[in-house]
Structures are given as structure tokens and as C-alpha cells.
C-alpha positions as CSV (number, residue, x, y, z in Angstrom):
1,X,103.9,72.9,80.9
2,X,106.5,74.7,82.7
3,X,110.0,72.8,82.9
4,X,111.2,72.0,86.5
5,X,113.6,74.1,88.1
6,X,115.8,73.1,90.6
7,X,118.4,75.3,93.0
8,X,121.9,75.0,94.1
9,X,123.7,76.9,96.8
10,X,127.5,77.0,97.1
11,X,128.6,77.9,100.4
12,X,132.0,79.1,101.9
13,X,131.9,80.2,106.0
14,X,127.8,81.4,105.2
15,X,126.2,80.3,107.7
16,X,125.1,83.6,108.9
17,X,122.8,84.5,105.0
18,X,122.1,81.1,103.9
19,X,119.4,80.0,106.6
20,X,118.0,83.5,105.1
21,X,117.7,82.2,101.5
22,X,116.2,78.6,102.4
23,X,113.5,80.2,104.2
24,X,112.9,82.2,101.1
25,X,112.5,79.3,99.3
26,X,111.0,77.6,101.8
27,X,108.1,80.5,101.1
28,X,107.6,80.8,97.7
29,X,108.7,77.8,96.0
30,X,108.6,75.0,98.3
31,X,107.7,72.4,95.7
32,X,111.5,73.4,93.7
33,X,114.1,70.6,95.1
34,X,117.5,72.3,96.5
35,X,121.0,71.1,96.6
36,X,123.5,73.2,98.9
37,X,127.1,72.2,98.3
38,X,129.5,73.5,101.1
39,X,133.1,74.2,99.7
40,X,135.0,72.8,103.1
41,X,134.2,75.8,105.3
42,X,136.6,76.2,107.9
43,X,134.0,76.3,110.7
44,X,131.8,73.1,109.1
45,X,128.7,73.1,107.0
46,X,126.0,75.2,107.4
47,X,122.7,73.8,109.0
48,X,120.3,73.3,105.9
49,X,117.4,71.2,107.3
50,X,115.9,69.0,104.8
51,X,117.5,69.9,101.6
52,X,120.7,67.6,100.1
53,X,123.8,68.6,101.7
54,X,127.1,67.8,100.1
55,X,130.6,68.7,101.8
56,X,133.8,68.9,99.6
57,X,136.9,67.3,102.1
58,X,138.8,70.4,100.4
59,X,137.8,73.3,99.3
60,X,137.7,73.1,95.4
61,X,136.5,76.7,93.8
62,X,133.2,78.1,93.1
63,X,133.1,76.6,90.0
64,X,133.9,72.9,90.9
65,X,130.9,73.0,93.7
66,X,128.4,73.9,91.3
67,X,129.3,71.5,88.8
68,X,129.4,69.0,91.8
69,X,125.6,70.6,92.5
70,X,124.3,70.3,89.7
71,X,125.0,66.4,88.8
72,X,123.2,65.6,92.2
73,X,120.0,67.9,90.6
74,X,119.7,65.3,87.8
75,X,118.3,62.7,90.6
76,X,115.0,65.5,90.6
77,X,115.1,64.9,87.1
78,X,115.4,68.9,86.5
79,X,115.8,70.4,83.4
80,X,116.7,74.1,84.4
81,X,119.6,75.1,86.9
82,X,119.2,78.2,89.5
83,X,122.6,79.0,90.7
84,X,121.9,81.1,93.6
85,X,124.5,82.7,96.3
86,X,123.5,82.1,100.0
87,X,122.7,86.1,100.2
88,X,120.0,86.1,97.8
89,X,116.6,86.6,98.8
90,X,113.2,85.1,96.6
91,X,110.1,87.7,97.0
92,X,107.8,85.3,95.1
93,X,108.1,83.1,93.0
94,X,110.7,83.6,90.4
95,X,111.9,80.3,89.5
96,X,108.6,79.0,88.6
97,X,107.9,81.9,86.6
98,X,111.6,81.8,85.1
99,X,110.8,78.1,84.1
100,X,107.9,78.9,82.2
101,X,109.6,81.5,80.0
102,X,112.4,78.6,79.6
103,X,109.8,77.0,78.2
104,X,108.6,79.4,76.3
105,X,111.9,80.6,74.7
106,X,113.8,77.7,73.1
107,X,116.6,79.3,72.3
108,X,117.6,80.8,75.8
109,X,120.4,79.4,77.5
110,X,121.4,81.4,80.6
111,X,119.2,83.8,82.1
112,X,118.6,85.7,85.3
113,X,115.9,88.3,86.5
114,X,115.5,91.6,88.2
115,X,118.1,92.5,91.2
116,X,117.4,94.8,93.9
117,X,118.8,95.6,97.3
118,X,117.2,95.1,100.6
119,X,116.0,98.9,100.7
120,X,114.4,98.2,97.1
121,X,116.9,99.9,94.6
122,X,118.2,98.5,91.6
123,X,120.3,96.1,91.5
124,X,122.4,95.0,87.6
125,X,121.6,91.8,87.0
126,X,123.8,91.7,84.5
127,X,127.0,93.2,82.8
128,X,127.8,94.8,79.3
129,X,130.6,92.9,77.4
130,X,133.3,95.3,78.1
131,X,135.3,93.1,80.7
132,X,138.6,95.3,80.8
133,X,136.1,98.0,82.8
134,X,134.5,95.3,85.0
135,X,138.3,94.4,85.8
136,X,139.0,97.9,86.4
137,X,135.8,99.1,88.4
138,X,136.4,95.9,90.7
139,X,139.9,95.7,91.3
140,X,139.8,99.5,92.2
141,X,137.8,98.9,94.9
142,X,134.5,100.5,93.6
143,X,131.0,99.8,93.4
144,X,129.6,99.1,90.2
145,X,127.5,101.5,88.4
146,X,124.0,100.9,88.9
147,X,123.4,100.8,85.2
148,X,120.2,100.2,82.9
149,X,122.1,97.9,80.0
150,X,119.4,98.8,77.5
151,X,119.4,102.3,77.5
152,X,122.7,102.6,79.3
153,X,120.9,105.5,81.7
154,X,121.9,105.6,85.6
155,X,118.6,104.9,87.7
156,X,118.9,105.5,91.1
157,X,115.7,105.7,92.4
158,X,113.8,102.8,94.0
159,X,112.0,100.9,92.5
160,X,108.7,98.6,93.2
161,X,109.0,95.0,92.3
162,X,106.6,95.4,89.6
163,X,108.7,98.2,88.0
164,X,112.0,96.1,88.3
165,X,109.9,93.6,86.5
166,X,108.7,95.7,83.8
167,X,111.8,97.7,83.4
168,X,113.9,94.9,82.5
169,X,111.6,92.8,80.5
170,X,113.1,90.0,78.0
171,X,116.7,92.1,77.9
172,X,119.4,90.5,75.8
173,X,122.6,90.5,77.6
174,X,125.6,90.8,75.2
175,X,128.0,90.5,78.4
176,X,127.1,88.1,81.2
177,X,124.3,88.0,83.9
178,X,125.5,87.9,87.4
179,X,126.2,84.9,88.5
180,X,124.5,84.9,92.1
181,X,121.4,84.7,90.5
182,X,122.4,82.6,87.0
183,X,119.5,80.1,85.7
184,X,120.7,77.6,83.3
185,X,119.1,75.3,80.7
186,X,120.0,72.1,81.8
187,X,121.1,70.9,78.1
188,X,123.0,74.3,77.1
189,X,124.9,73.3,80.5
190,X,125.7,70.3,78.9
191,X,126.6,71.5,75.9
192,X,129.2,73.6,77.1
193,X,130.4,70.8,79.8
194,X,128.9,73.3,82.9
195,X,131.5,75.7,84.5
196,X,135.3,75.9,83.9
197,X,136.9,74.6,86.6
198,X,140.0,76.1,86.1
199,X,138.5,79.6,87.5
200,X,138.1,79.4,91.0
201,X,135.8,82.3,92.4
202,X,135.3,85.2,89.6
203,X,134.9,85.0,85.7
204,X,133.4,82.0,85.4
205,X,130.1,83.5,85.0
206,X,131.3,85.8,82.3
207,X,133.2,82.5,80.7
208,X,130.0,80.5,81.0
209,X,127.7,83.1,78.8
210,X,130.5,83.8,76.0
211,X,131.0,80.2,75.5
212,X,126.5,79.9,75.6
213,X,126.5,82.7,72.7
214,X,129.5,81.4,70.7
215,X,127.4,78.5,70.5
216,X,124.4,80.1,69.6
217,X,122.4,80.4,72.9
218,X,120.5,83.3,73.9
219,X,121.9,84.8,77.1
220,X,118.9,87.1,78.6
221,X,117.4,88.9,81.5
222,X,113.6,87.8,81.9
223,X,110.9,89.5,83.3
224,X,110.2,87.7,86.8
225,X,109.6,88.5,90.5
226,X,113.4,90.5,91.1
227,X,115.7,88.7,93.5
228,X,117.0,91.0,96.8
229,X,120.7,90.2,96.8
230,X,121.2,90.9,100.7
231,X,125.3,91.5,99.6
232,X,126.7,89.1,102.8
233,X,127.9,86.0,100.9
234,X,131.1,86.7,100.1
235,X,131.7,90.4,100.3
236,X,133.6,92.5,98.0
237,X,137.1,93.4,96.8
238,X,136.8,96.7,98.3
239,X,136.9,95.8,101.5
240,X,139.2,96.6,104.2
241,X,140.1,92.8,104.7
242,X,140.6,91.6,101.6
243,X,142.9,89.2,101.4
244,X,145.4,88.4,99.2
245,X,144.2,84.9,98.3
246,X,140.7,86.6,97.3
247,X,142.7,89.2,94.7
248,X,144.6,86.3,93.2
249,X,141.7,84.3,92.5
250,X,140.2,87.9,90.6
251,X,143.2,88.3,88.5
252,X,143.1,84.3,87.9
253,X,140.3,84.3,86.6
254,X,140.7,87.9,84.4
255,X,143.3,86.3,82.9
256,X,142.3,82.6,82.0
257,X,139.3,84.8,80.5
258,X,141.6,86.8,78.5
259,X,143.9,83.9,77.4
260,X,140.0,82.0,76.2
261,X,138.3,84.7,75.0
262,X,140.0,88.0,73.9
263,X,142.6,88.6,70.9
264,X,146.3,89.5,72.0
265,X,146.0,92.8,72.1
266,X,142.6,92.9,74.3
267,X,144.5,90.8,77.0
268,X,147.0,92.9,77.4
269,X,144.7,95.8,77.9
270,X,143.3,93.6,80.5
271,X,146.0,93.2,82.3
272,X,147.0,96.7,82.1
273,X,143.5,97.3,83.5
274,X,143.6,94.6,86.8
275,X,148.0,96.1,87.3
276,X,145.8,99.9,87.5
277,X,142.9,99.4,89.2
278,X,145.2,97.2,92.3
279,X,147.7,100.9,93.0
280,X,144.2,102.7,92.4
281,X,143.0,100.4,95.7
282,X,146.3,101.1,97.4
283,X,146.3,104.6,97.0
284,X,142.5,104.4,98.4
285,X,143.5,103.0,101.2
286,X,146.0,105.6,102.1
287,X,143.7,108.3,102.0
């Protein structure tokens, strides 16, 4: 029998995607209980309908609301975690099938599936381990490379759902899956103690999956139904109106991950990596 699956949503100001995502749901797994946990937007909480609404009186971090999201899931009595951003899409359904290969696969901790955009390319779903480039790539201003982790080959073109499927089928991630679209077993989360809560927004989905394989979880990308990650949640550091907070919580969160995870000399490249990629973004900017 496949174990239950159950969703959270962590919202900040998304008012405008997230009606998008509960419809999805709404569609193709209706039965799958949700819990949408608003981080004190600005403007008030979104409108949810039905599902459990909780509202932090401050905002807390990314990480804090889902912790906060999951412990209300254990009233469902769930025993798998989707950790979804309001811009995600479901095109079927991908949590049910993502359950029954939790089932299946004893030893997997963290998982995600197949990611594509609205016009049907690929998506990564996931990231290699080398987190210095990730720092680099992002604090630069680019877009990732739309890379195949296996074969480490650039695919551009689109792709069908059942290709995504197939393409990425029961991938080991040595790195980290994105965490917009992160499903968790319920007692690896506890294992670890959930997120860190001493990142805010960024890194604590790469923190989460080195701490799962250090203690000797699988940390994969299953073959399911791909998720369309509509990109409208919280935008990118590449934009024109980033602001400042946003690019401290980035380099926050690089470096707690260097301090936990990497050996002297590796932070340092780290931060070598965030100080280059932030006059790489200026210089950008000026043309």
C-alpha cells in the first residue's frame, strides 16, 4: 500500500501563483491533505479555501515555516512530506505516484521528480554537489544550466512529460534536489530534526540532503508525472530588484553551509566564489 503523502506550502506576498498550485492539487490529488503556512506577508495571507492555514505574527525564514508545516501534517497522520513552492504546477498525479516508490524504496530519504517549465522544457530538479559553482552561477545573476546530472549533457529541447519521466528515472543525486519540489520521508525528517532553522531562504535544501546522506539515506530523483515550476514565487537573484535583504540571506546561508559541511579550505573558496560572482552582478548591471 502506498504511504500517505501530504503537502505544505510556504508563502511570502504569493498570492498571485498560489491559487494556481491549489487548483492543481485540487485536480489531481484531491484526496492528499494540504497545509499552507504564510511567513507574515506584508499584504496578509493568501485566500486558500479549505485547506489549513497557519500565519506566523513575524516572518520567521523559509525554513522555520516548513518545520512549523510539517508538525501540523502529523494530525493527517502522513508519513511522506511534499514541500512545494506556491509556483509549482502538478500535471497528474505525482505525489501519489512518488508515495508508492517511497514505499517501494526503503532506503530513500529525500526525493523529487521531473521539472519543466510552462512551455515544456527541462527543468533540473536537482543539483551536482559542487556548491562553490551553484554560489557562483547564482550570485552572478545567471540562469542555471539546464543540465542532465547523469550524463552531465545540455538538453535543450522540449520535452514530453513522458520523456521527462523516462529521462530521469530513479537518478541518484549526490548534490541536493531542489527544494520547491522536495518530498521527504517523514522519519528521515525526524532523524535529522527537519530543516535548519538557522538558514533563512537558500541552502537549506542543500543542508537538508548532505545531512540525509551522511546519515545514510538515499537522496534521489524518481520517475513520476514532472512538476511545471511556473518561476513566480519568489523570483531570482538576477533580478533588477533585488534587494539587499534577499542577497544577505544567499550569502547566510552559503556560509552557515560552509561552516557545517565543507573543510577550511573549501569555505574559503566559497566565499571567494559568492565576493566574485556579487562584482560579476554589478558589472552586469552597468552594461
Amino acid at each position: 500500500m502506498a504511504r500517505r503523502i501530504g503537502v505544505v506550502v510556504v508563502t511570502h506576498e504569493s498570492g498571485a501563483v498560489v491559487g494556481d498550485l491549489l487548483d492543481s492539487l485540487a485536480a489531481h490529488e484531491p484526496d492528499v491533505p494540504v497545509v499552507v503556512v504564510d511567513d507574515a506577508s506584508p499584504s496578509g495571507p493568501p485566500d486558500v479555501g479549505d485547506h489549513q492555514l497557519i500565519v506566523a505574527s513575524s516572518a520567521r525564514g523559509y525554513a522555520a515555516s516548513c518545520n512549523a508545516g510539517v508538525e501540523a501534517l502529523r494530525e493527517h497522520g502522513v508519513s511522506v512530506v511534499a514541500l512545494l513552492n506556491p509556483d509549482v504546477r502538478l500535471q497528474g498525479p505525482s505525489l501519489t505516484e512518488l508515495a508508492r516508490m517511497f514505499a517501494e524504496r526503503r532506503r530513500v530519504g529525500i526525493a523529487t521528480g521531473p521539472l519543466l517549465d510552462p512551455d515544456g522544457e527541462r527543468l533540473p530538479s536537482a543539483w551536482g554537489p559542487t556548491s562553490i559553482r551553484r554560489a557562483l552561477t547564482f550570485a552572478a545573476g545567471y540562469e542555471p544550466v539546464r543540465l542532465r546530472a547523469a550524463a552531465g549533457a545540455v538538453l535543450r529541447a522540449r520535452s514530453t512529460i513522458a520523456e521527462a519521466s523516462r529521462q530521469l528515472d530513479d537518478m541518484r543525486v549526490e548534490g541536493h534536489v531542489i527544494g520547491g519540489t522536495m518530498i521527504v520521508r517523514l522519519s528521515c525528517w525526524d532523524e535529522l530534526g527537519g530543516l535548519d532553522e538557522d538558514f533563512y531562504l537558500y541552502w537549506e535544501d542543500a543542508d537538508i540532503c548532505y545531512r540525509a546522506r551522511e546519515a545514510g539515506w538515499e537522496v534521489r530523483i524518481l520517475p513520476c508525472t514532472p512538476f511545471c515550476h511556473a518561476d513566480g514565487s519568489t523570483g531570482t537573484l538576477s533580478d533588477e530588484d533585488v534587494t539587499d535583504d534577499r542577497w544577505s540571506w544567499f550569502v547566510a546561508g552559503a556560509t552557515r553551509f560552509g561552516q557545517k559541511h565543507l573543510v577550511p579550505g573549501q569555505a574559503k573558496q566559497l566565499e571567494a566564489a559568492l565576493r566574485l560572482g556579487r562584482r560579476l552582478h554589478h558589472l552586469r548591471q552597468r552594461g
